[in-house]
C-alpha angles and dihedrals in degrees: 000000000000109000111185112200102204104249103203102129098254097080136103084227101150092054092043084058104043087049083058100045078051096060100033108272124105101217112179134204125256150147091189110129099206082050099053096042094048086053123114072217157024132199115190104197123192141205129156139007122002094216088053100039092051085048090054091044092051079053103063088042084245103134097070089046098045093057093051099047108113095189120098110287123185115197115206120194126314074011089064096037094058095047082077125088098258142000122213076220115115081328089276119178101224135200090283097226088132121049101221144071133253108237125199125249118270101266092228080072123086093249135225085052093228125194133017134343146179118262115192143149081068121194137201134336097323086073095044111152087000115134119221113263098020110158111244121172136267150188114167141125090196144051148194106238125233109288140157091272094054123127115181131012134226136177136224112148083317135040105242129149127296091181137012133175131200113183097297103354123082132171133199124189092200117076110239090188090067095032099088126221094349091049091050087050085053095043080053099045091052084051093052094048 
């Protein structure tokens, strides 16, 4: 199986590879277009600022290719968070998968919300085998709020989406890469869709 990991210079990549080598599966970094269309599938990683990363993506002329790919993509973080339609982040007009905004944290909250968190009300294969309320971890200052394509919940002041998935394209805020056992089963559950 061909597994692209999206290569922009925004994203956690090395970890997101590693995490696969871990589980069986050599994944490999790009920000070829003809490599990451011709991929069984396509992870979108995430770190960092949503203006800049958008800028990188342009770049890279990646945000008109992203939107169009028809293969499984999982979306993790900031890369989740820029498959919706707009971030309060730096204001940033993002690939418009998703139709809703990220909002910032409530500025009474210790932001980023930094270390490990519940995720429930869990929804279809990505979530094979997890248990509800089963602690994955996160670094963010921003979230996507609860929507109809939302597939696990988490809270932080507010309840708002720890995964969503649109057709092809899912997101999750949490990093399975950096989640242990539960974030492996989800890495392999994303390779078996």
């Amino acid at each position: 199986m061909k597994v692209a990991i999206i290569d922009y210079g925004a994203g956690n990549t090395q970890s997101v590879k590693y995490a696969l080598n871990r589980i069986g599966c050599k994944g490999f970094l790009t920000s070829d277009e003809e490599e990451i269309k011709t991929s069984d599938k396509v992870i979108f990683p995430g770190v960092g600022e949503a203006s800049s990363a958008m800028g990188k993506l342009k770049s890279f002329g990646l945000d008109t290719i992203i939107p169009r790919l028809t293969q499984p993509v999982l979306g993790i973080c900031l890369g989740m968070q820029l498959m919706c339609d707009y971030s309060e982040e730096g204001n940033t007009s993002c690939l418009k998968i998703f139709s809703t905004d990220v909002k910032k944290f409530d500025i009474s909250l210790k932001v980023p919300q930094i270390g490990w968190n519940t995720i429930s009300n869990l929804k279809g294969q990505l979530f094979n085998d997890v248990s509800e309320n089963e602690y994955m971890y996160l670094v963010h200052s921003y979230y996507v709020p609860l929507i109809n394509e939302t597939t696990a919940v988490s809270e932080y002041g507010v309840k708002y989406s720890t995964a969503i998935k649109k057709d092809n394209f899912i997101g999750v805020q949490f990093h399975p890469e950096k989640s242990g056992d539960i974030g492996e089963l989800i890495l392999k559950n994303f390779l078996k869709n």
